[in-house]
Structure formats: structure tokens, C-alpha cells
C-alpha positions as CSV (number, residue, x, y, z in Angstrom):
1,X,0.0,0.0,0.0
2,X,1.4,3.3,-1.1
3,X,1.7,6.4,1.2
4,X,-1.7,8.3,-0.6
5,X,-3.3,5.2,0.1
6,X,-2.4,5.0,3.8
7,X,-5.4,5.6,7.0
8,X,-4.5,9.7,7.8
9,X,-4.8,8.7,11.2
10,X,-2.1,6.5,11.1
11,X,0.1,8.8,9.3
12,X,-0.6,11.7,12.2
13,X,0.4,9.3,15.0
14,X,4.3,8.7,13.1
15,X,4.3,12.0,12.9
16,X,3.9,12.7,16.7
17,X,5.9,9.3,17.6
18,X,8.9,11.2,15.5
19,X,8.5,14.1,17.5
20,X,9.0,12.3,20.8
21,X,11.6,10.6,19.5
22,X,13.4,13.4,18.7
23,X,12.6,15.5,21.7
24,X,13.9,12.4,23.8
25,X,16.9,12.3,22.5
26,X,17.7,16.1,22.5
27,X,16.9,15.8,26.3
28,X,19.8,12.8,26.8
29,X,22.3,14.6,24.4
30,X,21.6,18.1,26.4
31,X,21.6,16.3,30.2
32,X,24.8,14.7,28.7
33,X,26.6,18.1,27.8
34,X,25.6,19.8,31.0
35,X,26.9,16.9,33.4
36,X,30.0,16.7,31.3
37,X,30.3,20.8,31.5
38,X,30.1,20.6,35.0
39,X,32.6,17.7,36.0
40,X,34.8,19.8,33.8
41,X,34.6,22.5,35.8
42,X,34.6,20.9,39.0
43,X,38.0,18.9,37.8
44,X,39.8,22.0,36.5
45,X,38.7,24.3,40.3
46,X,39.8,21.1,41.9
47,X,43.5,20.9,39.9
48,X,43.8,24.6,40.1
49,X,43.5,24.8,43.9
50,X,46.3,22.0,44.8
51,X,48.5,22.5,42.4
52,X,52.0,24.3,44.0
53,X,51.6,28.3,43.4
54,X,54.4,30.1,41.2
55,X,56.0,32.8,42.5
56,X,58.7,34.0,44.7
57,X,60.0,32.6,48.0
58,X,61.5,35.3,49.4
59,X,59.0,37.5,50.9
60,X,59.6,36.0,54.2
61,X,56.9,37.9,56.6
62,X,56.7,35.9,59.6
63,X,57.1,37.4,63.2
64,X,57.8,36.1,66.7
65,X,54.4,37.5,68.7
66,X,54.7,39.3,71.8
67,X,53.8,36.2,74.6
68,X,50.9,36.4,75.9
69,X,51.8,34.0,78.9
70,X,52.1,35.6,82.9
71,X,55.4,34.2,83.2
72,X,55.7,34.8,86.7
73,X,52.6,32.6,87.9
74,X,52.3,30.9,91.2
75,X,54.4,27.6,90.1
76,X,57.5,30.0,89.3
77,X,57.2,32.0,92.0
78,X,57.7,29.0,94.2
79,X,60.5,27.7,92.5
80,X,61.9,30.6,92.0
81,X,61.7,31.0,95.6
82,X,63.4,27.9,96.3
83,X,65.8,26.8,93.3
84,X,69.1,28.3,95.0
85,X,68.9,26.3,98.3
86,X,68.9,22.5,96.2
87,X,72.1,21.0,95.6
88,X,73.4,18.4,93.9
89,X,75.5,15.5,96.4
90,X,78.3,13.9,95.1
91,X,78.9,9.9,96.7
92,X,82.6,9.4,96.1
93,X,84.0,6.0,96.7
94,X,87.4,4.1,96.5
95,X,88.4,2.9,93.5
96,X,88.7,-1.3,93.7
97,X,91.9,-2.2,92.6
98,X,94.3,-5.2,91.7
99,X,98.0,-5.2,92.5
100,X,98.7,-8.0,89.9
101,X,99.2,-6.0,87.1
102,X,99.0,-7.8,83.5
103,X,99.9,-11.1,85.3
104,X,96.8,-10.8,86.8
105,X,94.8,-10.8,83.4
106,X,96.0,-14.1,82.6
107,X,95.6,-16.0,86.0
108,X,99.3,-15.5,86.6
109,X,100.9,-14.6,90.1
110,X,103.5,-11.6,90.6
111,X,106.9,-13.4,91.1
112,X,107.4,-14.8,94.7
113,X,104.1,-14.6,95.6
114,X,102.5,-17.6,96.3
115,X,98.9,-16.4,97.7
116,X,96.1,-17.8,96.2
117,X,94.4,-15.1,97.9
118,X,92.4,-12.2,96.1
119,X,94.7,-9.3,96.1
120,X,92.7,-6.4,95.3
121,X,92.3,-3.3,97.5
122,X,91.3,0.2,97.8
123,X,93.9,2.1,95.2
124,X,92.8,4.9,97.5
125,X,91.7,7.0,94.6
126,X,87.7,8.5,95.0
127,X,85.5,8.0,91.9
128,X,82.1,9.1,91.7
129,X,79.8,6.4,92.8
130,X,76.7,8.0,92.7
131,X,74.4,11.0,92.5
132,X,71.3,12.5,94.6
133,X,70.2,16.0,95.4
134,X,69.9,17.8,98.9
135,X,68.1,20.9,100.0
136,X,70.3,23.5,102.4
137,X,67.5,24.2,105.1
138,X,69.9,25.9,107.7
139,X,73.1,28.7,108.0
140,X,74.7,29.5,111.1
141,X,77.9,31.0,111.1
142,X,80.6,29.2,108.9
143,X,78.2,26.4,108.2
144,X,75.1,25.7,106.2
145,X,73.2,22.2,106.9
146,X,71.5,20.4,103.7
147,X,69.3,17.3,104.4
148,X,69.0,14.2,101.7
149,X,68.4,10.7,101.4
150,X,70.7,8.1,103.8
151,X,70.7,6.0,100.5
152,X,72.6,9.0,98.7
153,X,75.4,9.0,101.2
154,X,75.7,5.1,102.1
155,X,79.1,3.8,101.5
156,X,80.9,7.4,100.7
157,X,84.6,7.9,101.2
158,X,84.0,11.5,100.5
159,X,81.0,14.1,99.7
160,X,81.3,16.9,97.3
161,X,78.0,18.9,96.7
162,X,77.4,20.8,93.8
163,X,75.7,24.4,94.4
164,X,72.8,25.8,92.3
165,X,75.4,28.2,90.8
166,X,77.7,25.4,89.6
167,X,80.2,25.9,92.2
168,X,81.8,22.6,93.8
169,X,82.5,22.4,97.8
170,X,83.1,19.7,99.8
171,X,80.9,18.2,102.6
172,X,80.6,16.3,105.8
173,X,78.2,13.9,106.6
174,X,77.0,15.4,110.2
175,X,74.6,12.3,110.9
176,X,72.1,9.5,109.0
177,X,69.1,7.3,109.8
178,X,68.9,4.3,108.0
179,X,65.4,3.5,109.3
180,X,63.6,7.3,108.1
181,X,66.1,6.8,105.0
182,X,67.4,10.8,106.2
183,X,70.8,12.1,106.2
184,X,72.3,15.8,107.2
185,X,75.4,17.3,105.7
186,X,77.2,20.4,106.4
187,X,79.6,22.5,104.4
188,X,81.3,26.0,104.6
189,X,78.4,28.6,104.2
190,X,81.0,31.4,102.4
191,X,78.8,30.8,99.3
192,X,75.4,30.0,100.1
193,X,72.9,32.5,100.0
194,X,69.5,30.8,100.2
195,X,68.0,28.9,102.7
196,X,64.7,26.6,102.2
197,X,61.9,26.7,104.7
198,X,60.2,23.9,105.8
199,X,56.1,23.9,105.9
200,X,53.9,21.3,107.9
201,X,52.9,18.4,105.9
202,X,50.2,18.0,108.5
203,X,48.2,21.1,106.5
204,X,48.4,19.2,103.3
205,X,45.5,18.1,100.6
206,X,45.0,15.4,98.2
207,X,45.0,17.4,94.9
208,X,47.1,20.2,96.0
209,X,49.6,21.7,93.6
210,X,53.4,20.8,94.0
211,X,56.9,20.8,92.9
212,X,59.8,18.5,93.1
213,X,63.4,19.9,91.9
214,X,66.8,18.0,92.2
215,X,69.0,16.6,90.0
216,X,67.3,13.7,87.8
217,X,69.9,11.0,85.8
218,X,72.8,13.7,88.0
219,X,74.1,17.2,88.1
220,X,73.9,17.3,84.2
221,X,70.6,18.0,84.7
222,X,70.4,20.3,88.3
223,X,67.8,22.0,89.3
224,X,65.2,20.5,87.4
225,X,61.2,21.2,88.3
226,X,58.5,19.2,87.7
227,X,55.1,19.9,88.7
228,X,52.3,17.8,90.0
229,X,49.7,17.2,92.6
230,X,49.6,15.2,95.9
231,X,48.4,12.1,95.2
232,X,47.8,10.7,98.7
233,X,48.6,12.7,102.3
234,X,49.6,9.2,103.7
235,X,50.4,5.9,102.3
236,X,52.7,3.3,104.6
237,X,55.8,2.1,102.7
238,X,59.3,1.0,103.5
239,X,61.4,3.8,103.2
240,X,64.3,3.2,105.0
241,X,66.9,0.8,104.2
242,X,66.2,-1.8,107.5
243,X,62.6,-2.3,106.4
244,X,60.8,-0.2,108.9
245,X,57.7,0.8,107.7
246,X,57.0,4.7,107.7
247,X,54.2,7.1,106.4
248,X,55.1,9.0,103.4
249,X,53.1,11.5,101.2
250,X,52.3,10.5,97.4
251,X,52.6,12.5,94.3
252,X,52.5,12.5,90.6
253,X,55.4,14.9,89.9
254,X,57.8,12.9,87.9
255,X,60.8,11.9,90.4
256,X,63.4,9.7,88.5
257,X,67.4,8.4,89.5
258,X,68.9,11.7,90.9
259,X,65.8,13.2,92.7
260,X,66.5,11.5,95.9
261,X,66.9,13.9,99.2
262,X,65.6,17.1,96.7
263,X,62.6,18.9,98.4
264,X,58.9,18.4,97.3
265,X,57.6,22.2,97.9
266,X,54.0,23.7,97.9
267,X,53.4,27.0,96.2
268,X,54.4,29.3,98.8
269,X,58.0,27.9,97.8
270,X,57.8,25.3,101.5
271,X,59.2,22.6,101.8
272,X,56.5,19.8,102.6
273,X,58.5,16.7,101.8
274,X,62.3,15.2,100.7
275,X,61.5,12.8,97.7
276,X,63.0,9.4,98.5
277,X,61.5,6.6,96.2
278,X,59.5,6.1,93.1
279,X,56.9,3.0,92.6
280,X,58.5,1.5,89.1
281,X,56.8,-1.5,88.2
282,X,54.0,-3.5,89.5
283,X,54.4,-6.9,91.2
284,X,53.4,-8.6,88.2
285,X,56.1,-7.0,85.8
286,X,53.6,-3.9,85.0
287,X,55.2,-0.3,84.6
288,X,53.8,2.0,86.9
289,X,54.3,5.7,86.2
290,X,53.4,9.2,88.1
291,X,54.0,7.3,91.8
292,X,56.5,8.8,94.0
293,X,56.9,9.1,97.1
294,X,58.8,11.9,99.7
295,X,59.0,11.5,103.1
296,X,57.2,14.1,105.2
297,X,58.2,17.7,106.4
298,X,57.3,17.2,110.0
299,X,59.0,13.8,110.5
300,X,62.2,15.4,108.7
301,X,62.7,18.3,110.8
302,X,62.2,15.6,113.8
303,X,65.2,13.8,112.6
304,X,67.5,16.1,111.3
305,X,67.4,17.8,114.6
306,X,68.6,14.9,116.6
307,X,71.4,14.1,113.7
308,X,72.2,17.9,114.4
309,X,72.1,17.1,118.1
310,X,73.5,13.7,118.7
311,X,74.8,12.6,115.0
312,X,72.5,9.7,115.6
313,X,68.8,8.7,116.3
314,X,68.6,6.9,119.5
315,X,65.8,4.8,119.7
316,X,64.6,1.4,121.5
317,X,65.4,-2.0,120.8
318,X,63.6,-5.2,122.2
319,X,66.6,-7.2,122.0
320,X,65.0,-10.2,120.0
321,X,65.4,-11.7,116.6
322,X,61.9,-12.1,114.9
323,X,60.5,-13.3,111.6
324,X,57.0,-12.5,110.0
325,X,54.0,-15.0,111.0
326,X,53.3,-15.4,107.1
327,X,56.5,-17.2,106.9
328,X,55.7,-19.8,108.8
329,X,53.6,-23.2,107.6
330,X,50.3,-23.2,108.7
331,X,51.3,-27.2,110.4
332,X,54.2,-25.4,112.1
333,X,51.7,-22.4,113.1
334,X,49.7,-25.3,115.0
335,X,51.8,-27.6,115.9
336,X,54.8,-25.7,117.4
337,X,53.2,-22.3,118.1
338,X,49.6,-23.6,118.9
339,X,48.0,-20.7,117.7
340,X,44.2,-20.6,117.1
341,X,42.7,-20.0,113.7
342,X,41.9,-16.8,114.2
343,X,45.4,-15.3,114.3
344,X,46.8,-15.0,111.3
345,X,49.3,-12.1,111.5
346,X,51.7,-11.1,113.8
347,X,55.6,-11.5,114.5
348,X,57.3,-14.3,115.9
349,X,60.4,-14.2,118.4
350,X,63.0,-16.3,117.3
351,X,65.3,-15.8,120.1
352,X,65.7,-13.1,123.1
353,X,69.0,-11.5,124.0
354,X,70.2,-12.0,127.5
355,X,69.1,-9.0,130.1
356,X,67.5,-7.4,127.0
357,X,64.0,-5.3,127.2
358,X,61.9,-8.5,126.3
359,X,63.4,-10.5,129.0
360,X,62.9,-8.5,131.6
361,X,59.3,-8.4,130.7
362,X,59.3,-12.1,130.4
363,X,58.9,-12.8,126.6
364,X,60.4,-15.6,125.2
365,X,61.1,-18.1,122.0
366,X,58.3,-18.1,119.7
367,X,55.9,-15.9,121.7
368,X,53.9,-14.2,118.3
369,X,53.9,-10.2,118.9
370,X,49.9,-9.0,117.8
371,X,49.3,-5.5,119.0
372,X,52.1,-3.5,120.4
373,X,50.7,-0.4,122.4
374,X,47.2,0.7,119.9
375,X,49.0,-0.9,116.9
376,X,48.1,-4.2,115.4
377,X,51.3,-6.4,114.6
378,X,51.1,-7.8,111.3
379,X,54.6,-7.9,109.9
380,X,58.4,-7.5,111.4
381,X,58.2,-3.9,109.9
382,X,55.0,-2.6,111.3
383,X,56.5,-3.7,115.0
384,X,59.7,-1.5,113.8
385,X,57.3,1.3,113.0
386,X,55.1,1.1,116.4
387,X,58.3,0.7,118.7
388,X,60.0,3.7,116.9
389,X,56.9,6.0,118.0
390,X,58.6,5.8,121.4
391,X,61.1,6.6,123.2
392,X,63.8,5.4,125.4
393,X,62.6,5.1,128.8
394,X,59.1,5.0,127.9
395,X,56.6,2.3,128.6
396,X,54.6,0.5,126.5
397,X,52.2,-2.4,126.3
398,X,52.5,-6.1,124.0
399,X,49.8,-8.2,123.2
400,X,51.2,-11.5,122.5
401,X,50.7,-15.1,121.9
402,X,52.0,-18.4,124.1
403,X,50.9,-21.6,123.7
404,X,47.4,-20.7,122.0
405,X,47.0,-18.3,124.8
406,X,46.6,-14.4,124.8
407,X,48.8,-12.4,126.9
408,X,49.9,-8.9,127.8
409,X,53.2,-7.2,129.3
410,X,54.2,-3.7,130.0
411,X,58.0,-2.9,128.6
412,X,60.3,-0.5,129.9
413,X,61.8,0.7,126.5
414,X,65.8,1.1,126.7
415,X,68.4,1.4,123.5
């Protein structure tokens, strides 16, 4: 069938089917152009704005501001205050030596000499041995007194201390304390100029500002501050070196190698504390970090006066030999000490010195120590700690165990 002969109706809807068509496709072809135009233009903003600028680099321009920052705040101020009365304290020590010369390298014996004996000795030459830090606290006269650690002094031939202005002197050891881990020192006061104040660590708070300065890793790096809080007024710890048990004030202000006998300070510039220790690991191999430890102001200025005084600390002894009640077997603890259940800490005489404090008050061979005056006995150092809150020539009470029986006895304290 030709065109001419085809139904006009179906001729008029091609027509409009064409149209759509067409119109379709301009829409596509159009959409197409504009998305294309637009990623175009979004890819040439994106190139332009990381691409490196050209141009010259040496307009320079930049300026050091004016600091903003009170530099003389309440921290400073405090160390300021202070920071010329720490010292560094130098432990000097004989130098070990072998008289065997090269012979000696190889096993040999120096000609004639048929010791088998080890031959070394002091060459009587002073090395340093170690490092700590101090605090001068007093000046009279001639002299100026500076308190530190006992464990920064043990075993010295010779003390030098190390001033905050870099100048060396040397120093006496006036007196130490093994059990508060305290030692005084004195040296010529021509070049001090500062002393420290102690405050009372008794008028302390948890979360209180503080300071620790001293000589951390040595005198390389005196006078160092670091800043923290007080942790805790009071934990109980072994500070001194014989295992007594003492009260000591915790803080997070870094104290490393070196800080030992340095002053822990408030900010009014007091002293509240001498740093002693730092809690390094965990008993399970953990790292611990931000726990040390300094012993307090009050008990300080207690002990450094007697070592002024006496060069000592006098205190009482019991005359006996004792072990902890944890290290015996629980058989043992009921067989040979016939102790009821119920006790379960104490301290247990091993054996009591003739005409000693103990005997006179009748204790004997494993008697277990409980309560000694209002303090319950648990270990060997907590009986250190409650007998050293006397003194000689007081009285005090003991609560003790013989046979599975309690008992009591009044002591008359003596050295």
C-alpha cells in the first residue's frame, strides 16, 4: 500500500511518535553536555587549587608574637623561691683495685708470691659512685646544713656537693638514719645564699599543687622542676633501708634516678617533703608511672634535729630476733606455736638477747607479737614502726601469743 493510500490517522500518530523521539533524544544529548560541562569544571577548580603556586619565595613575613603567657605565675614564683637552696650531692667512693698487674689478666701470680688469695684493695683514689640531690634548710655561722636521702650517702669515702650556681665544695656527713632513710650534711656557708623553709605536711590536701626539683639522671641536669599534685597525704611504705615501715606522702610529679633527698615544695615555695623513692613497676612486671613518694616535712625536721644534736637517732630495741607469721607453715603455726585459727598475722620471736628489754618483761622463743601499744602487729616492719613511735625510757604495752594463749606485758623501753 502506497503512502496516498495509507489511514490519515495512522500517518498523524508517526508524525507525533517522530517528535517524541526526537525531543527524547535532544533531552539525553543536552543532560549529557551539562553533566560533562560541570565535571569539567569541578575537575579544573579542583586541579587549580592544589596545584604548587608560582612565584617567589623570598617574601619572608613571619614574626615572633609578643607572649601572651604571665610568666611569673604561682608555680614560678615558688621555684623561684626555692631553686638556689637545692644542691646536687656527690657519693665518692674508693676505687677497687688489683696489684697484679697484666699477670693478673691471665691467672698469673706476681713473682714470689704464692697467695692464692684475692689481692685487690682500695687504690685509694675516689671515683664518683653516685648522684642525689639535697636541699640547704639551715646557715649558722661558717656552716650551712643540707638534708637528703641516707641512701645517697651510704658507703661514701668523700661528699662533694654541687651548688645551684655550679660551684663545687666539699661536705661532711653530720649524721644518717637508715630506718627514716634521712641524712644531714654540712659544708662551709661562704657561698650559700639561700636557705629553704620547711612547711607542715600535716596542713596538706589530696590534689594540692606541688613541685619536686633536684638533679634527675645527675648534676647534668640540676635544678630541674617538675610539677604535679599530691596524690595521697599518707600511704605506709618501706622507706628506710632496714625495712621499717614509715608514712610517706604520694605524688604524681615525675621523680626519677637523681631526685633523691631534693625537696617536694607547695606553692608558697615550703618545703612539705624530701622525695626518697618512686613506685617503678608492679608486682606482676607492669610499669607504673606518676607514683613517688617523699617522706614528710614534720618527721624530717624531727630527725634532722637529733642528727644535728646527737649525729644519731637513739631509739629502743627489744633485744629479739623475729621473723613475719606469714612465713611460717600453717602445720608449724599449730603444731609448734599452737596458735588458734583466728590469728593469722603477727611477729614471731626467734630468740631473746640475755638481760635485754623483752626479758625483763618475760617474753620468750616463739611468743607471736599481735598488738604492740594501739597498733596491730602484722609484719616484722610494722612492729619497727610502732616501737619507733617511742622513746627510750618510755613504757609500752605487747599483746602477745604463748601456747594458743593471749597475753599482755608492759616494757620499759631502753636502746
Amino acid at each position: 500500500m502506497s503512502e496516498r493510500n495509507q489511514n490519515p490517522r495512522n500517518v498523524k500518530n508517526k508524525f507525533w511518535l517522530k517528535v517524541a523521539g526526537v525531543g527524547l533524544l535532544a533531552g539525553l544529548v543536552g543532560g549529557g553536555l551539562s553533566l560533562g560541562i560541570g565535571n569539567a569544571i569541578e575537575n579544573h577548580v579542583q586541579t587549580t587549587s592544589t596545584n604548587v603556586p608560582a612565584g617567589s619565595n623570598k617574601s619572608g613575613g613571619t614574626q615572633v608574637n609578643k607572649n601572651k603567657a604571665n610568666l611569673n605565675n604561682q608555680a614560678t614564683k615558688a621555684y623561684n623561691s626555692t631553686k638556689d637552696a637545692v644542691v646536687s650531692v656527690i657519693n665518692k667512693q674508693e676505687v677497687q683495685s688489683s696489684d697484679q698487674g697484666i699477670m693478673g689478666l691471665f691467672g698469673g701470680q706476681i713473682s714470689g708470691d704464692s697467695s692464692n688469695s684475692d689481692s685487690s684493695q682500695n687504690s685509694g683514689k675516689l671515683q664518683t659512685a653516685s648522684e642525689g640531690s639535697g636541699v640547704i634548710y639551715k646557715k649558722s655561722g661558717n656552716s650551712a646544713y643540707i638534708v637528703t636521702n641516707n641512701h645517697v650517702v651510704k658507703g661514701s669515702n668523700a661528699l662533694q656537693v654541687i651548688l645551684s650556681n655550679g660551684r663545687k665544695v666539699n661536705a661532711s656527713l653530720v649524721g644518717s638514719d637508715a630506718a627514716t632513710d634521712l641524712a644531714v650534711l654540712k659544708i662551709n656557708s661562704a657561698n650559700v645564699k639561700t636557705v629553704a623553709e620547711f612547711g607542715n605536711s600535716n596542713s596538706i590536701a589530696a590534689g594540692q599543687d606541688v613541685l619536686a626539683i633536684g638533679s634527675p639522671m645527675g648534676s647534668e641536669y640540676a635544678n630541674t622542676v617538675t610539677k604535679g599534685i599530691i596524690s595521697a597525704k599518707s600511704r605506709t611504705l618501706k622507706s628506710g633501708t632496714d625495712g621499717t615501715l614509715t608514712s610517706v606522702i604520694q605524688t604524681d610529679a615525675a621523680i626519677n634516678s637523681g631526685n633523691s633527698g631534693g625537696p617536694l615544695i607547695n606553692m608558697a615555695g615550703q618545703v612539705i617533703g624530701i622525695n626518697s623513692m618512686k613506685l617503678a613497676g608492679g608486682n606482676d612486671g607492669s610499669s607504673v608511672e606518676g607514683m613517688g613518694f617523699a617522706i614528710p616535712s614534720n618527721e624530717v625536721v624531727k630527725i634532722i634535729n637529733q642528727l644535728i644534736k646527737n649525729g644519731k637517732i637513739s631509739r629502743p630495741s627489744l633485744g629479739i630476733s623475729m621473723i613475719d607469721l606469714s612465713r611460717v607453715t600453717t602445720d608449724q603455726q599449730k603444731s609448734v606455736l599452737k596458735l588458734p585459727s583466728s590469728v593469722t598475722k603477727g611477729v614471731v620471736i626467734m630468740d631473746v638477747q640475755s638481760g635485754s628489754t623483752a626479758q625483763t618483761a618475760g617474753l620468750e622463743q616463739y611468743d607471736v607479737i599481735t598488738k604492740f601499744g594501739n597498733t596491730k602487729i602484722t609484719n616484722t616492719g610494722s612492729l619497727k614502726s610502732a616501737l619507733y613511735k617511742y622513746k627510750v625510757g618510755d613504757t609500752a604495752k605487747v599483746t602477745y601469743y604463748r601456747d594458743g594463749q593471749p597475753h599482755t606485758a608492759t616494757l620499759k623501753l631502753s636502746k
